[in-house]
C-alpha positions as CSV (number, residue, x, y, z in Angstrom):
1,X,102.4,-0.5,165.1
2,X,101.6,3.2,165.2
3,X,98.0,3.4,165.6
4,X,98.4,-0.1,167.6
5,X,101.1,1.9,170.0
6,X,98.3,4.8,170.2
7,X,95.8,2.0,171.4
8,X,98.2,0.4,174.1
9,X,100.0,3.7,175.6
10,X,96.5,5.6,175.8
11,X,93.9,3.4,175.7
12,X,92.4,5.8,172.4
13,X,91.1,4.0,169.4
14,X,92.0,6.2,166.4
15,X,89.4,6.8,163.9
16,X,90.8,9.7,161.5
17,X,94.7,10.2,160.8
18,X,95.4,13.4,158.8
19,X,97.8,16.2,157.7
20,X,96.0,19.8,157.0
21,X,93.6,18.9,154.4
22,X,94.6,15.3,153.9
23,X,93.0,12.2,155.2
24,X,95.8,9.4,155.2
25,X,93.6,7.2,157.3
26,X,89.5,6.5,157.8
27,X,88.4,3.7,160.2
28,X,84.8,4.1,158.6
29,X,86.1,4.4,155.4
30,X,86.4,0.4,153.9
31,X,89.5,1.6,151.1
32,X,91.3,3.4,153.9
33,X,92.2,-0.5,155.5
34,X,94.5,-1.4,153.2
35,X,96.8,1.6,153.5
36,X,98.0,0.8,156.5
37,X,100.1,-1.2,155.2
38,X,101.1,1.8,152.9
39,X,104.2,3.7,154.2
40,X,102.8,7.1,155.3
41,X,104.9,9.0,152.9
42,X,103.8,7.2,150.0
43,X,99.9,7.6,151.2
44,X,100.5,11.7,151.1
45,X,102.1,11.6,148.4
46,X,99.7,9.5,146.2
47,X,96.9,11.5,147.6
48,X,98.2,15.0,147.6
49,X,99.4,14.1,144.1
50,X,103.1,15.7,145.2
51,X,106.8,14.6,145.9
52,X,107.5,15.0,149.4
53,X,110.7,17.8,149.4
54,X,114.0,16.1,150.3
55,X,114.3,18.9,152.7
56,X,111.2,18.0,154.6
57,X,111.7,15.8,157.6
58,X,108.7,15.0,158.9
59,X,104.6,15.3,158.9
60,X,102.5,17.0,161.4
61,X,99.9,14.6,162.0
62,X,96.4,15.6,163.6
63,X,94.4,12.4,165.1
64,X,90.5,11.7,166.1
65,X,90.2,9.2,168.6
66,X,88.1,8.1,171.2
67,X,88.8,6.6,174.6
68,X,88.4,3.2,174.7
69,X,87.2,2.6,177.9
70,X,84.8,5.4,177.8
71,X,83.7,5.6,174.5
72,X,84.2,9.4,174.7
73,X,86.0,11.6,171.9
74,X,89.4,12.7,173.0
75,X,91.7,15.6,172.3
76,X,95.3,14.3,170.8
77,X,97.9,16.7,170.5
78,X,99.4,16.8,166.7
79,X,102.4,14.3,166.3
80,X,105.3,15.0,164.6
81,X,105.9,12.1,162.2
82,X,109.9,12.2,161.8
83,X,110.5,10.5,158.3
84,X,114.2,11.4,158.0
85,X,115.3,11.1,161.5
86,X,119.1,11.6,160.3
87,X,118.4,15.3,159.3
88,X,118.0,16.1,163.0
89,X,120.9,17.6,164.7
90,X,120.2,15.5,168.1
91,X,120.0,11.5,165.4
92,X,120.9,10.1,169.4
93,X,117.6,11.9,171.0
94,X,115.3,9.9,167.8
95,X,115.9,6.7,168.8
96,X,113.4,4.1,168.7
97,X,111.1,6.1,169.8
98,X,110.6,8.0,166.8
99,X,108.6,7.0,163.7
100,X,111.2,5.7,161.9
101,X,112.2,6.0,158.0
102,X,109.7,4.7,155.7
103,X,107.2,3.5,158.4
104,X,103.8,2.8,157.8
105,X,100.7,3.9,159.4
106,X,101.3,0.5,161.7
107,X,105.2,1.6,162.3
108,X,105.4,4.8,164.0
109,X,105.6,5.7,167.2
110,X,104.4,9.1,168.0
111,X,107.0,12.0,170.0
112,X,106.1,14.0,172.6
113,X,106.7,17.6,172.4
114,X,109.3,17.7,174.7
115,X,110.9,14.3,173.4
116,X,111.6,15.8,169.5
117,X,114.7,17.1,168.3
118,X,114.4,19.9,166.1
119,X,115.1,19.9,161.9
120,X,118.1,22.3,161.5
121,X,116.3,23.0,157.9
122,X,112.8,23.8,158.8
123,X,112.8,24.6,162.5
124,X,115.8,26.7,163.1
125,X,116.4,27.1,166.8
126,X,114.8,31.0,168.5
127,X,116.8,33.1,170.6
């Protein structure tokens, strides 16, 4: 459902899914098909060959798509994949419109910047 809701809400198809130097997701790459069945969490982990920290609450995600009705590259901004939604300090604000605990790549729905609640641990609020 996440790169499906990325189709349907902007019309992009995504081609590359990623977080800094790891590639969770290829279209061109036959191997990459079956991970999205994989929860996303368990991709990064298995290829970054690391435990996620249990104070970590989410993934910046960086996607390559292109429009579908043009054909044309487009710019996505990053998405904040929220993996523990209950260690934000708004759990009302995450809803169902965030990715939600243990989604896969065909889960998650992707916030806005304005629609995510911040992580008391990692994103402390600035005066």
């Amino acid at each position: 459902a996440f790169l499906k809701h990325l189709e349907k809400e902007f019309s992009i198809e995504v081609s590359i899914v990623s977080q800094g130097s790891i590639c969770l997701y290829n279209s061109y790459s036959a191997g990459h098909k079956k991970r999205l069945a994989s929860k996303v969490t368990d991709i990064w982990e298995e290829i970054s060959k690391q435990k996620i920290s249990p104070k970590r609450c989410y993934l910046t995600l960086e996607v390559s798509a292109t429009d579908m009705d043009q054909g044309a590259e487009v710019q996505v901004p990053a998405i904040r994949y929220i993996f523990r939604p209950s260690a934000f300090a708004a759990p009302a604000a995450v809803g169902s419109g965030g990715a939600r605990e243990g989604a896969s790549l065909e889960d998650g729905t992707p916030r806005t910047a304005s629609s995510r609640p911040r992580c008391p641990r990692l994103c402390p609020r600035r005066a």
